[in-house]
C-alpha positions in Angstrom: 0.0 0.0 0.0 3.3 2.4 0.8 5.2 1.4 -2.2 4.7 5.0 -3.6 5.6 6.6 -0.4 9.0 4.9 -0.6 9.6 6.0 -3.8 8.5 9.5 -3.3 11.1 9.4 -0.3 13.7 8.1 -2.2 13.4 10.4 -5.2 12.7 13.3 -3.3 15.9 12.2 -0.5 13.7 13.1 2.3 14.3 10.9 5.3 11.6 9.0 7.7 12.9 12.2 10.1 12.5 14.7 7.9 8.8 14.1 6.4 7.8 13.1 10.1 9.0 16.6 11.5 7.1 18.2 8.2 3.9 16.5 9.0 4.2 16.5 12.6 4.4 13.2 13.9 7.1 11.0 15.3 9.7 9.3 13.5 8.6 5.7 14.4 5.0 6.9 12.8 6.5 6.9 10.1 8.3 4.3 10.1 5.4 1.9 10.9 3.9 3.6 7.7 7.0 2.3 6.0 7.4 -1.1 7.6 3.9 -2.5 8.4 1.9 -0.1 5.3 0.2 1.1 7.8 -1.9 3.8 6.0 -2.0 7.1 7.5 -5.0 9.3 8.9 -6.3 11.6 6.2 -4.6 15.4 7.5 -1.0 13.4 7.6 -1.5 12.1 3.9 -2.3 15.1 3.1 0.8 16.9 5.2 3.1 14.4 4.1 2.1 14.7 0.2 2.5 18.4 0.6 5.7 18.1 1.5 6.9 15.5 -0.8 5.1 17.5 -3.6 2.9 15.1 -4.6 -0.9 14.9 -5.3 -2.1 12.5 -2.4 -3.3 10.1 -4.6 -0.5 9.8 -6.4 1.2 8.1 -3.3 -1.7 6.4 -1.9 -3.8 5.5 -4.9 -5.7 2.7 -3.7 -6.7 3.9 -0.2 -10.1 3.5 -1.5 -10.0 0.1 -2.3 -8.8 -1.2 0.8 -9.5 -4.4 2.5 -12.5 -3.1 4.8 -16.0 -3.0 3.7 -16.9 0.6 2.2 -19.0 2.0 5.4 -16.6 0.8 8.0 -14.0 2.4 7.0 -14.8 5.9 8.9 -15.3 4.1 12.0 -11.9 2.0 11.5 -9.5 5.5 11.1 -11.2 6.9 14.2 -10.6 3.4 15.6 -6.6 3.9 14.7 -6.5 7.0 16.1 -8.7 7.0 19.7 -6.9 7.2 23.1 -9.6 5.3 24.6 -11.9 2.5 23.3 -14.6 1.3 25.4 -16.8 -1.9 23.9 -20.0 -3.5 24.9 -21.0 -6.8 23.2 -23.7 -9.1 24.6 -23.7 -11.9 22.2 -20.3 -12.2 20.4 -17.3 -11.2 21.6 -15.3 -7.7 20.5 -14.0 -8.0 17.2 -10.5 -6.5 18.8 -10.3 -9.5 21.3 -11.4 -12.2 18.4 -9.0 -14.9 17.8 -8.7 -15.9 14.0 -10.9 -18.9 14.2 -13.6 -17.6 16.0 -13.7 -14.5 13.6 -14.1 -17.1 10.7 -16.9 -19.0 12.2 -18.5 -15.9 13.1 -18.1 -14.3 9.5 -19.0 -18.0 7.4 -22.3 -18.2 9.6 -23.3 -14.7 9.1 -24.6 -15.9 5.5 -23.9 -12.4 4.0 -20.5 -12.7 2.4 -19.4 -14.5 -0.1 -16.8 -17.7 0.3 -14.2 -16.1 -1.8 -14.4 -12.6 0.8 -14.6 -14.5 4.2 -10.6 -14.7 4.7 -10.3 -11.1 3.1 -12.3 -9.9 6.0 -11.2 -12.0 8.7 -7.5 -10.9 7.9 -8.7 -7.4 8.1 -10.3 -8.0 11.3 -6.7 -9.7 12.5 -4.6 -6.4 10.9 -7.2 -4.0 13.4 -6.3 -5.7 16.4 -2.7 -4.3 16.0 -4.1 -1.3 17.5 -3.9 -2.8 20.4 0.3 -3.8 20.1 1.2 -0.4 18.7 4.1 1.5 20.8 1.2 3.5 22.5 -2.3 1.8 22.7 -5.6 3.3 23.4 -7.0 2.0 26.9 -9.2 -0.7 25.8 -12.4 -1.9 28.4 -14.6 -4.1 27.0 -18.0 -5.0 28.4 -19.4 -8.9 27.8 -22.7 -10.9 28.5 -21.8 -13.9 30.2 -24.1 -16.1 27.2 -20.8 -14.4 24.6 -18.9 -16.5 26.9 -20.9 -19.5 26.5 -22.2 -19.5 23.2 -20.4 -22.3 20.8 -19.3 -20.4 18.1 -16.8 -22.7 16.0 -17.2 -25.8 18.1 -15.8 -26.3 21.9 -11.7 -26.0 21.0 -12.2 -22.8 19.2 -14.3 -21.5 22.3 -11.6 -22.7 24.5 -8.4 -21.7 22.5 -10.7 -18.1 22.5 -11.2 -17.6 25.9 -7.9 -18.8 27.2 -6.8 -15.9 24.5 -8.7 -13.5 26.6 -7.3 -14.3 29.9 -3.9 -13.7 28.3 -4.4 -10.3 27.2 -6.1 -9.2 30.1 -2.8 -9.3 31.6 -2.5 -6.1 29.6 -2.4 -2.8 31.8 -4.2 -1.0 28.9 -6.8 -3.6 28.3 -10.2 -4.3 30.9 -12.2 -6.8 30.7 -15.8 -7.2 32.5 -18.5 -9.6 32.3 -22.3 -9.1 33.1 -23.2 -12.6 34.7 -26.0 -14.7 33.6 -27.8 -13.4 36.8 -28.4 -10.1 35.9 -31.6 -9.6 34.7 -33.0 -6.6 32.4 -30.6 -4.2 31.6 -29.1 -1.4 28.7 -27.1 -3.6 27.0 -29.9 -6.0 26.0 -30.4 -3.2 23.4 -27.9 -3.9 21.5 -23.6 -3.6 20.7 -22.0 -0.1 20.7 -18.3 1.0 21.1 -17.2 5.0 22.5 -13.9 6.1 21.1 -12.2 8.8 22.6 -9.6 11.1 20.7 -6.6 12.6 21.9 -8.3 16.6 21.7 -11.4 14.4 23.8 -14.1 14.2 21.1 -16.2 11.3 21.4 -17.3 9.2 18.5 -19.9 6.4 18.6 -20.1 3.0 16.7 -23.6 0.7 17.1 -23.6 -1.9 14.4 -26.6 -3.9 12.7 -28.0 -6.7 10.8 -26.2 -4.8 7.4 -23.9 -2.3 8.6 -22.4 -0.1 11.3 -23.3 3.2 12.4 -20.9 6.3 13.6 -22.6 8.2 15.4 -21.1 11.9 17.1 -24.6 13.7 17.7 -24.3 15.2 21.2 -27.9 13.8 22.0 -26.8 10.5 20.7 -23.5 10.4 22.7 -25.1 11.1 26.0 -27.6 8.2 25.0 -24.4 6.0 24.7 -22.7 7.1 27.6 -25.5 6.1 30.1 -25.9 3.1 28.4 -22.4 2.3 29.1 -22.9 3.5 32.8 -25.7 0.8 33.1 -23.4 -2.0 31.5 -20.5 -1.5 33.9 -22.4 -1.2 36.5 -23.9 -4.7 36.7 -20.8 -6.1 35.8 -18.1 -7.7 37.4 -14.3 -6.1 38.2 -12.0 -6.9 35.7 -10.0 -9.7 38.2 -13.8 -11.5 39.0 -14.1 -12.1 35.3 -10.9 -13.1 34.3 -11.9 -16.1 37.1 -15.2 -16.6 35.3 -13.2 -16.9 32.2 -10.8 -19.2 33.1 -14.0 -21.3 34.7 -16.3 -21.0 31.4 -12.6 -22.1 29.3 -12.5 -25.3 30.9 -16.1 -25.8 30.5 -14.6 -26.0 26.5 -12.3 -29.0 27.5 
């Protein structure tokens, strides 16, 4: 996806310190733009084509035919870029925190894509979870119904390899995990998924996704909706260590 930002680099003998100091980010941003074609946010193409004195789409022509489906793609570049991430699922588990074979069985069952697309879209799912490894992660707490835990998507060993993956990256400092136990009766997140995204100048972006597509949402109105919902979800469930214990409990459950 970078192989035109090399060249421009090259031909133009700026260095990865150089065009990050033009466009205002650091070095090893660029860098990971180099090394993992990692594609930038829209104002640093923008920066860094200025200062290469290029037409943006000259170095990244194909940014609109990436691997992600058409309307996620606004939610996935304020995904890249939040500070803070805070998910609420109640029947499958976040798409961040999805091992590879769950992700398949979850995408082959759906019945929506096409068999030729399904490992397209499960490697872009895998390639969005990097946001999670990079230098300096967004805090990541996820909210979970207990039945996302239980539910046999792929069969019992992908369910088990899954949730022993969870307990491992709970170990995490940035990453927070908490169930809602099956006890819990009536409560805000029976109406359905949604993830808040914080940015680093604190805006707040919304995400709820459907039956055909996800939604961003950034109305003020809307937000505060989202916000108490995600009040209500944390509060019935359990601290971060409690669930890692029901985790560990519901994974052998799998054996």
């Amino acid at each position: 996806m970078n192989d035109a930002l090399r060249a421009a680099l090259s031909q133009t003998g700026y260095t990865v310190e150089a065009l990050a100091s033009q466009v205002g980010v650091d070095p090893k941003t660029v860098g990971r733009w180099l090394t993992e074609d990692r594609i930038p946010h829209p104002s640093h193409r923008a920066a860094a084509a200025d200062a290469l004195g290029r037409p943006v789409a000259d170095i990244w022509p194909d940014t609109s035919r990436r691997r992600e489906l058409a309307w996620f793609r606004p939610w996935q570049e304020i995904e890249r870029e939040a500070v803070s991430l805070r998910s609420y699922q109640g029947v499958v588990l976040p798409g961040l925190l999805q091992t590879e074979a769950y992700a398949r069985a979850l995408l082959t069952a759906a019945g929506r894509h096409a068999p030729g697309d399904i490992e397209r879209l499960v490697a872009n799912r895998l390639a969005r979870q990097a946001v999670l490894d990079r230098e300096n992660p967004p805090q990541f707490t996820a909210v979970v119904d207990e039945a996302a835990l239980r539910r046999p998507v792929g069969g019992r060993e992908t369910m088990r390899t899954q949730l022993l993956a969870l307990v491992a990256v709970c170990d995490a400092p940035h990453v927070r995990l908490h169930v809602v136990p099956s006890v819990v009766g009536a409560y805000a997140g029976l109406n359905g998924p949604f993830v808040i995204a914080t940015s680093a100048d604190h805006r707040l972006a919304g995400y709820l996704d459907t039956q055909l597509h996800g939604q961003v949402v950034s109305d003020t109105a809307d937000i505060a909706a989202i916000l108490a919902a995600w009040e209500n979800v944390r509060g019935e469930a359990l601290s971060h260590w409690q669930s890692v214990d029901l985790i560990k409990e519901v994974a052998e459950s799998w054996s």
